[in-house]
N, C-alpha and C positions, 0 to 999 in steps of 0.2 A: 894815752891822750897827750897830745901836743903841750898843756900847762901844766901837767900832772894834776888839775885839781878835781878832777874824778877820780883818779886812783887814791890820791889824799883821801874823799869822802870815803871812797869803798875800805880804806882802811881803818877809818871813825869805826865804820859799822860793820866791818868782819874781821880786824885784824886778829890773830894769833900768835902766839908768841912760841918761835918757832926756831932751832937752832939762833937763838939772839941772846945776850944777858941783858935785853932792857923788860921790864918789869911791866910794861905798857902792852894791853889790850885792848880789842875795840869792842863796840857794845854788846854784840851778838857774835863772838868768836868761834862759836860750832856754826852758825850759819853758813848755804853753802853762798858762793860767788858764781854768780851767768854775765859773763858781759855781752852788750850787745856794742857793736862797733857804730857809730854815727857821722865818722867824719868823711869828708870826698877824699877823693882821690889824693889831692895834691895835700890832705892834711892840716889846712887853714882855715875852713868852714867847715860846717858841720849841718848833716842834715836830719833836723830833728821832725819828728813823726806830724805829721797835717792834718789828720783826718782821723776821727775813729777807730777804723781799721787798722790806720797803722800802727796806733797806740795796741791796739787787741793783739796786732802780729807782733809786736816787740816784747807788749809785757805776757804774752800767753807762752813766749818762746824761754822766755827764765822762767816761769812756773813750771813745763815742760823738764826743765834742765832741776826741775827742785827747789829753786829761789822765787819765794814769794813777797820777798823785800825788793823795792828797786829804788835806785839813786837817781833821781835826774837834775846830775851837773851841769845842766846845759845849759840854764837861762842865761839870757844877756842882760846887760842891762837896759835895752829898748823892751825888753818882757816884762820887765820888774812895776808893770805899771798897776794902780790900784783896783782897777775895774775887774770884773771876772769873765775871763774872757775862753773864747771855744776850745782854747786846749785844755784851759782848768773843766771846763764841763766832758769834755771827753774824757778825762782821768776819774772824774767822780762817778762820771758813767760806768767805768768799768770795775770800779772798785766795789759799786755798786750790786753789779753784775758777777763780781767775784769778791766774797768777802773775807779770804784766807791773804788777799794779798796786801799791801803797805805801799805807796808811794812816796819818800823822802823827797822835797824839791828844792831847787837852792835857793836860798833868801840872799844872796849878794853875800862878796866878798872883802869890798872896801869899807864896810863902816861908814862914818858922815862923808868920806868922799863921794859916795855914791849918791846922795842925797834923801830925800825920803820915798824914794824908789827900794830899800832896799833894810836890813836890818842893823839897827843902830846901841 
């Protein structure tokens, strides 16, 4: 990922401690890793799931792969907004729908920069 802060997260929550001498693990270190790639072509946007469906074909495709945790670093800040909105109910749909899986989502990175859009 172009800011590293997906790979950051995924390392929160699957790092292992792996020819390194630092002492630091992440939360679930046997856990396996599926990434799914979201960004375009050119690398500077990202195209995150719209519908449903796409949510089912992305998180059906890491269960597939053995990963039943998944990370979505991908909110912006125009997302971070209070209301609950269709991609929050597509996710709970499917989680719903399959109860072995987890959805970690990202609450913001700035702190009060961000305003109360985000986690403080």
């Amino acid at each position: 990922d172009a800011k590293g802060h997906g790979t950051h997260v995924a390392g929160i929550i699957v790092g292992k401690k792996e020819r390194t001498s630092s002492d630091k693990v992440g939360v679930a270190p046997e856990a396996k890793l599926a990434v799914y790639d979201i960004h375009a072509k050119d690398d500077t946007k990202i195209r995150k799931p719209t519908t449903y469906e796409a949510f089912e074909k992305m998180l059906g495709m890491g269960e597939r792969a053995g990963a039943f945790v998944h990370s979505a670093s991908w909110v912006s800040k125009e997302e971070h907004a209070s209301h609950y909105k269709q991609s929050d109910k597509d996710i709970d749909t499917y989680l719903w729908r399959n109860h072995n899986n987890l959805v970690i989502l990202a609450a913001g990175n700035k702190g009060k920069k961000e305003g109360d859009r985000s986690v403080k």
